[in-house]
MILOTI-710464 format. One record per atom (N, C-alpha, C): x negated, y negated, z; atom name; residue in three letters. Coordinates in steps of 0.05 Angstrom, whole numbers, plus 5000, padded with zeros to 4 digits. Atoms other than C-alpha are relative to their C-alpha. Layout:
<recs>
{rec {X; Y; Z}; 'CA'; 'ALA'}
...
</recs>
This chain:
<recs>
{rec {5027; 5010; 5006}; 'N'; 'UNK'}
{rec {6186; 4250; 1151}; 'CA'; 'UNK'}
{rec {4995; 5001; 4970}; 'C'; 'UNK'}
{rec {5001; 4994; 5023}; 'N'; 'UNK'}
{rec {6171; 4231; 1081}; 'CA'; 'UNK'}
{rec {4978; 5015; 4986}; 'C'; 'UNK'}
{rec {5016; 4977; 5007}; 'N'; 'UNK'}
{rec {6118; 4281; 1041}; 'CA'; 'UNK'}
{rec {4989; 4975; 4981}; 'C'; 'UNK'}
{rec {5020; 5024; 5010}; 'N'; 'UNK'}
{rec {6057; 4245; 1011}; 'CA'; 'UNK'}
{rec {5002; 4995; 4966}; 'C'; 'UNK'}
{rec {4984; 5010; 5030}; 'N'; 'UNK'}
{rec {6093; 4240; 0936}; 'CA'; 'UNK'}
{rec {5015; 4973; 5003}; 'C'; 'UNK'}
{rec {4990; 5014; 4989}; 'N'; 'UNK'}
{rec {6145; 4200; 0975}; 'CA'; 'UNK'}
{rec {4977; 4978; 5003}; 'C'; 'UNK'}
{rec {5028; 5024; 4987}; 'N'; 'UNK'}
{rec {6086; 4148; 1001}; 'CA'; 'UNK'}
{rec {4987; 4984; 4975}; 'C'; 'UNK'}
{rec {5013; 5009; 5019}; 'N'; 'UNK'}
{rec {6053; 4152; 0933}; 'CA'; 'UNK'}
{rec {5021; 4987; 4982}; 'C'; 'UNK'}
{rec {4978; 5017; 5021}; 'N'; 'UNK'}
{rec {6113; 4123; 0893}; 'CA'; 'UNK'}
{rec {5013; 4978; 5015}; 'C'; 'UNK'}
{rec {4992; 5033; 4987}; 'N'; 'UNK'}
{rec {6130; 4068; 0947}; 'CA'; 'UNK'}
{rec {4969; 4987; 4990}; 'C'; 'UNK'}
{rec {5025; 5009; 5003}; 'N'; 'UNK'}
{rec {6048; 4052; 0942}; 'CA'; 'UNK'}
{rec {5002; 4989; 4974}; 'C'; 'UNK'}
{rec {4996; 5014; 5035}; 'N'; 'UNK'}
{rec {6064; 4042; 0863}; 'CA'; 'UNK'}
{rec {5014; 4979; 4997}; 'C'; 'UNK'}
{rec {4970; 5014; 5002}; 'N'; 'UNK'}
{rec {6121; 4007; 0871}; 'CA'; 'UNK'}
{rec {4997; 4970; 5017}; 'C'; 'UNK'}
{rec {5018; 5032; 4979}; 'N'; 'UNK'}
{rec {6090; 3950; 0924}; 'CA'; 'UNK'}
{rec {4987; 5001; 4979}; 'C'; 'UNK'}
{rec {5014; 5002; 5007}; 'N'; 'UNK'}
{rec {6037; 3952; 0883}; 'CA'; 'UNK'}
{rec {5014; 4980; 4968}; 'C'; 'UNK'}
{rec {4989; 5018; 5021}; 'N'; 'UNK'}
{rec {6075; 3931; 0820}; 'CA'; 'UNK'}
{rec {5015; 4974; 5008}; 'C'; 'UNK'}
{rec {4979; 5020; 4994}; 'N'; 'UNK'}
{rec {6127; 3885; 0857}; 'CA'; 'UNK'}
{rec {4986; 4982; 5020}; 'C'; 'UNK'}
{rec {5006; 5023; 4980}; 'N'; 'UNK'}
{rec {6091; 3851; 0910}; 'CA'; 'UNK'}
{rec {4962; 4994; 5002}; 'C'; 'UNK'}
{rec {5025; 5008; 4993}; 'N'; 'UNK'}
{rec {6013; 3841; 0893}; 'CA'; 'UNK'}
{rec {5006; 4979; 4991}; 'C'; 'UNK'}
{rec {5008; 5030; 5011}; 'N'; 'UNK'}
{rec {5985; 3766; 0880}; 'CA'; 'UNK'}
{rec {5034; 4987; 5005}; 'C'; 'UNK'}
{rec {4978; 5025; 4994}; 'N'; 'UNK'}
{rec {6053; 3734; 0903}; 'CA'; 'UNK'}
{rec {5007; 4994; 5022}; 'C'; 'UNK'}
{rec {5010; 5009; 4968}; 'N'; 'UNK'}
{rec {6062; 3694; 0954}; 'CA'; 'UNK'}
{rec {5019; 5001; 5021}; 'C'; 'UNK'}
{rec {4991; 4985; 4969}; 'N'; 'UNK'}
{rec {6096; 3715; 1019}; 'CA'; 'UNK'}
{rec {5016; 4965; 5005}; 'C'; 'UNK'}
{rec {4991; 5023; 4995}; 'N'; 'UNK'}
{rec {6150; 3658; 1030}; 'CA'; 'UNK'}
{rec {5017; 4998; 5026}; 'C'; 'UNK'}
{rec {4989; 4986; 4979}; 'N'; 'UNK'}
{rec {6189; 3693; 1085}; 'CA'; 'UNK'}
{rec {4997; 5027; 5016}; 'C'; 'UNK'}
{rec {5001; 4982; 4985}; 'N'; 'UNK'}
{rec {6183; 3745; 1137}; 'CA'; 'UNK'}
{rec {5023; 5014; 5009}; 'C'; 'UNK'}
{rec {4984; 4994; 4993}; 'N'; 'UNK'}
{rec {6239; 3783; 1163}; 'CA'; 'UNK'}
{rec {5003; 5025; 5012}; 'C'; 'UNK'}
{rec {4995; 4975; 4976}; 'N'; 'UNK'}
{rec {6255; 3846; 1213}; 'CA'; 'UNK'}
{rec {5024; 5001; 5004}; 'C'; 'UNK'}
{rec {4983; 4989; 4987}; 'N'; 'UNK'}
{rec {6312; 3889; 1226}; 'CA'; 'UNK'}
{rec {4998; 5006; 5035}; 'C'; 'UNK'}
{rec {5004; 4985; 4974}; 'N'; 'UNK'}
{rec {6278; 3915; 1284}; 'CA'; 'UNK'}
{rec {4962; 4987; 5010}; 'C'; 'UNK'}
{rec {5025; 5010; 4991}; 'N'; 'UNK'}
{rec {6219; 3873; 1314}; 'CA'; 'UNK'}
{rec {4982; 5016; 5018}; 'C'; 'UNK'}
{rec {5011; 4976; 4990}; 'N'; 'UNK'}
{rec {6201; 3933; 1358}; 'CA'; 'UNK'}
{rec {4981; 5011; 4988}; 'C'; 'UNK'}
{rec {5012; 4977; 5016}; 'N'; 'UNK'}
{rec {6177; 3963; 1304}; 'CA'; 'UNK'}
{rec {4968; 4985; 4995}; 'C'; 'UNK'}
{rec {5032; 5012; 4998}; 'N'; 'UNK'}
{rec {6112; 3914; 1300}; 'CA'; 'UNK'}
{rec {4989; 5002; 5026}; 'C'; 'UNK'}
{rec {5018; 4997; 4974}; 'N'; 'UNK'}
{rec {6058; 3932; 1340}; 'CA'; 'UNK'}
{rec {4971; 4980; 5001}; 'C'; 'UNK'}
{rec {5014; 5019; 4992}; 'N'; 'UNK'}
{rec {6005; 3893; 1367}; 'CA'; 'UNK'}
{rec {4996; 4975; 5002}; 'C'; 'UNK'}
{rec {4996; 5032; 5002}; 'N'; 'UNK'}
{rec {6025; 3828; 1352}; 'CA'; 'UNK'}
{rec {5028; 5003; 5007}; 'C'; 'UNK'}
{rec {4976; 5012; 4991}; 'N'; 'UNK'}
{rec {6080; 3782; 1371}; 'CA'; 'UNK'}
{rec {5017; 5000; 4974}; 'C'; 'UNK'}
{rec {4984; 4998; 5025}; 'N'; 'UNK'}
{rec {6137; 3777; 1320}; 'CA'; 'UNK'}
{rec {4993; 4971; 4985}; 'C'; 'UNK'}
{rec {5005; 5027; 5012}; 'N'; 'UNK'}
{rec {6124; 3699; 1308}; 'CA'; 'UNK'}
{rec {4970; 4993; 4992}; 'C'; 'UNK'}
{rec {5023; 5007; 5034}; 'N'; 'UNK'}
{rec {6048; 3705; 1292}; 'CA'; 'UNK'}
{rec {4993; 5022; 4987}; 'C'; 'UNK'}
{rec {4996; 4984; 5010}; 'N'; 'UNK'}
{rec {6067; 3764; 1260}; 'CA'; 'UNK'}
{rec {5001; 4984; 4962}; 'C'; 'UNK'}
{rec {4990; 5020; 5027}; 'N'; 'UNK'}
{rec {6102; 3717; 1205}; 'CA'; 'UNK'}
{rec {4984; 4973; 4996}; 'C'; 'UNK'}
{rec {5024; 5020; 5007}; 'N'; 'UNK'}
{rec {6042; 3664; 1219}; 'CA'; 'UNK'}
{rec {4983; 5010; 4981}; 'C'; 'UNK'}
{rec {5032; 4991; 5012}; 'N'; 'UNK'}
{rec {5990; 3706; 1190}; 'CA'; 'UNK'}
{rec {5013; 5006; 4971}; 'C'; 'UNK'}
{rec {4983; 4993; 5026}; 'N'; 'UNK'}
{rec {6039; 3730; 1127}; 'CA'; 'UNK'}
{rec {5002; 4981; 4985}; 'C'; 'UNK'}
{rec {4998; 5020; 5017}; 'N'; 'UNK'}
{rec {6063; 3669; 1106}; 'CA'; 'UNK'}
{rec {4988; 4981; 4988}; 'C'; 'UNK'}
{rec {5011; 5015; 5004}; 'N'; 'UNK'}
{rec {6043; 3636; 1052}; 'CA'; 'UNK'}
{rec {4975; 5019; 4991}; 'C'; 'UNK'}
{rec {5020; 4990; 5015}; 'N'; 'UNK'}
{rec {5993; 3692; 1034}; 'CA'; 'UNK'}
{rec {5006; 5023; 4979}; 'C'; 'UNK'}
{rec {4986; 4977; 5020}; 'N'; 'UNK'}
{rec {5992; 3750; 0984}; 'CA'; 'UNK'}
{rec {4981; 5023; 5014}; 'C'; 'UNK'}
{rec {5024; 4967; 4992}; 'N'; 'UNK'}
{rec {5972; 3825; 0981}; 'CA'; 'UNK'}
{rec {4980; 4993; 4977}; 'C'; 'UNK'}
{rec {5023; 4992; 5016}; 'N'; 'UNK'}
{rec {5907; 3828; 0945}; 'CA'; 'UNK'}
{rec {4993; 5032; 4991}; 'C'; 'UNK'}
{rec {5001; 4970; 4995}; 'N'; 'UNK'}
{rec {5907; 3905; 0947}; 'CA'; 'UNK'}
{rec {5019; 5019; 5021}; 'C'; 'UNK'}
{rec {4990; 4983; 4985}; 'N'; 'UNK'}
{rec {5945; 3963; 0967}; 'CA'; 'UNK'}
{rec {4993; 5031; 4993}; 'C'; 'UNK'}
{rec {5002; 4977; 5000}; 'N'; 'UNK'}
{rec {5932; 4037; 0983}; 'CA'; 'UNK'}
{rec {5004; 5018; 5022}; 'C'; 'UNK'}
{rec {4979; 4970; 4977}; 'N'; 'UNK'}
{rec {5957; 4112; 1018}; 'CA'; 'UNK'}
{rec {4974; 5011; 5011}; 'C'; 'UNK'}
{rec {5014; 4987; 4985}; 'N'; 'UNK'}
{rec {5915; 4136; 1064}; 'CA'; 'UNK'}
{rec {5016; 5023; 5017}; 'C'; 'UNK'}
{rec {4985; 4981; 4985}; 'N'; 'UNK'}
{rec {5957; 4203; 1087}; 'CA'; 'UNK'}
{rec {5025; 4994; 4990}; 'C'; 'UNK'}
{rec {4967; 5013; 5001}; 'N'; 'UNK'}
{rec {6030; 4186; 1102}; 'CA'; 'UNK'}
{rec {4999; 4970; 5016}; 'C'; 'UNK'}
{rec {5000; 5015; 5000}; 'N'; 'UNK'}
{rec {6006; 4108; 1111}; 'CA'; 'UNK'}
{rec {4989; 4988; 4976}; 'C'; 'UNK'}
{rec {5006; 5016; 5021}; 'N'; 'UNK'}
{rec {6004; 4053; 1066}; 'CA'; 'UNK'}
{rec {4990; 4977; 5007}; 'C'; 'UNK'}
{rec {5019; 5021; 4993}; 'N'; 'UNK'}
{rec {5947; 4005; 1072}; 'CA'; 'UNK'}
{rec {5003; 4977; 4980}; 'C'; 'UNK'}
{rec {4988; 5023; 5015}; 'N'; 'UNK'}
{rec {5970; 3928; 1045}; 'CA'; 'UNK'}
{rec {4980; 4979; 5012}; 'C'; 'UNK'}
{rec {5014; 5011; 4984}; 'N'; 'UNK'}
{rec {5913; 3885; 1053}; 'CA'; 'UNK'}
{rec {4997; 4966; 4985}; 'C'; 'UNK'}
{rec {4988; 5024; 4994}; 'N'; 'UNK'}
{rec {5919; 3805; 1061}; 'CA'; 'UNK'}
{rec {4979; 4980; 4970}; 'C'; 'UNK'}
{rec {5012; 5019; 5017}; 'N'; 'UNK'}
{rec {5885; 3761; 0999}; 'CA'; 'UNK'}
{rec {4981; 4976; 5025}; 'C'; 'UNK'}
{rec {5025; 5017; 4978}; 'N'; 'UNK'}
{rec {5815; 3722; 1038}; 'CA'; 'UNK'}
{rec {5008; 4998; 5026}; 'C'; 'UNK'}
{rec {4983; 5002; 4977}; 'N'; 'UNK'}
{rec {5847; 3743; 1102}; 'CA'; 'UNK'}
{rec {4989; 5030; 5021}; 'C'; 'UNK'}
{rec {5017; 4979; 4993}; 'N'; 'UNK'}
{rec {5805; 3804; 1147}; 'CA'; 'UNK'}
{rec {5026; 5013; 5007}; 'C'; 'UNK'}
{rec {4982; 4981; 5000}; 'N'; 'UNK'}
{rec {5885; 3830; 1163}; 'CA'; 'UNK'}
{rec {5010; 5017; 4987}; 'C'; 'UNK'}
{rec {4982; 4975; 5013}; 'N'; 'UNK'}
{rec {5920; 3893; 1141}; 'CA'; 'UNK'}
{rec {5020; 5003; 5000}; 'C'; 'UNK'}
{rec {4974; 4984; 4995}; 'N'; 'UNK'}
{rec {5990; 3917; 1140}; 'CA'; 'UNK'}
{rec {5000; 5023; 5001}; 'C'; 'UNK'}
{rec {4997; 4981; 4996}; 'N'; 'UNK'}
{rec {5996; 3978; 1157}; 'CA'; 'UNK'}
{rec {5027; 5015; 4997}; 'C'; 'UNK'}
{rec {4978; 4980; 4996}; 'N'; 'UNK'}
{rec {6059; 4024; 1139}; 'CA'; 'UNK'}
{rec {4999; 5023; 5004}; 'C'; 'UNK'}
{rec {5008; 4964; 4996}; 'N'; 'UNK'}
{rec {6075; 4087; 1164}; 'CA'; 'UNK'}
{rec {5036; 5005; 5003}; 'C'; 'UNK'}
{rec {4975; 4995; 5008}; 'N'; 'UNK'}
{rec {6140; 4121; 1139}; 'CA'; 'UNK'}
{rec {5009; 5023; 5018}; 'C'; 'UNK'}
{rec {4985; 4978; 4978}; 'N'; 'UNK'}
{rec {6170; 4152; 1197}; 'CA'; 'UNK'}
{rec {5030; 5004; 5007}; 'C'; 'UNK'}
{rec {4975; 4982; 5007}; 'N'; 'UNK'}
{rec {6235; 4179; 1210}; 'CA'; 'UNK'}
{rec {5029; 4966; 5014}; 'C'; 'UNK'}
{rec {4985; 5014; 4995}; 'N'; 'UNK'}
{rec {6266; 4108; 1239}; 'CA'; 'UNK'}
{rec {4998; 4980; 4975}; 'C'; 'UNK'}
</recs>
């Protein structure tokens, strides 16, 4: 399980590398790993948009969608 230093230096690190650009592809090792949605409008709702904002709430990282009411949600767990 990573310790919330760990969390806070991926949160920097998205933050520098992937705000305001635009999402041209989606991709998964492991489609399991998304929950509540399907994998295909998983990569509907993504593509084609950006992060507008990101931030750590605990040991998750909240990535939220440019004019878009969705979130990403990460949570850095042991898979």
């Amino acid at each position: 399980m990573p310790e919330l230093p760990d969390v806070e230096n991926f949160k920097n690190y998205f933050k520098y590398n992937c705000l305001h650009k635009k999402i041209k592809k989606v991709e998964s090792q492991s489609k399991s790993l998304i929950k509540k949605i399907t994998f295909n409008d998983f990569q509907k709702t993504l593509k084609n948009k950006q992060f507008n904002n990101a931030w750590r709430r605990g040991k998750f990282l909240i990535a939220e969608l440019k004019n878009d009411p969705h979130k990403l949600i990460f949570h850095f767990g042991m898979t």
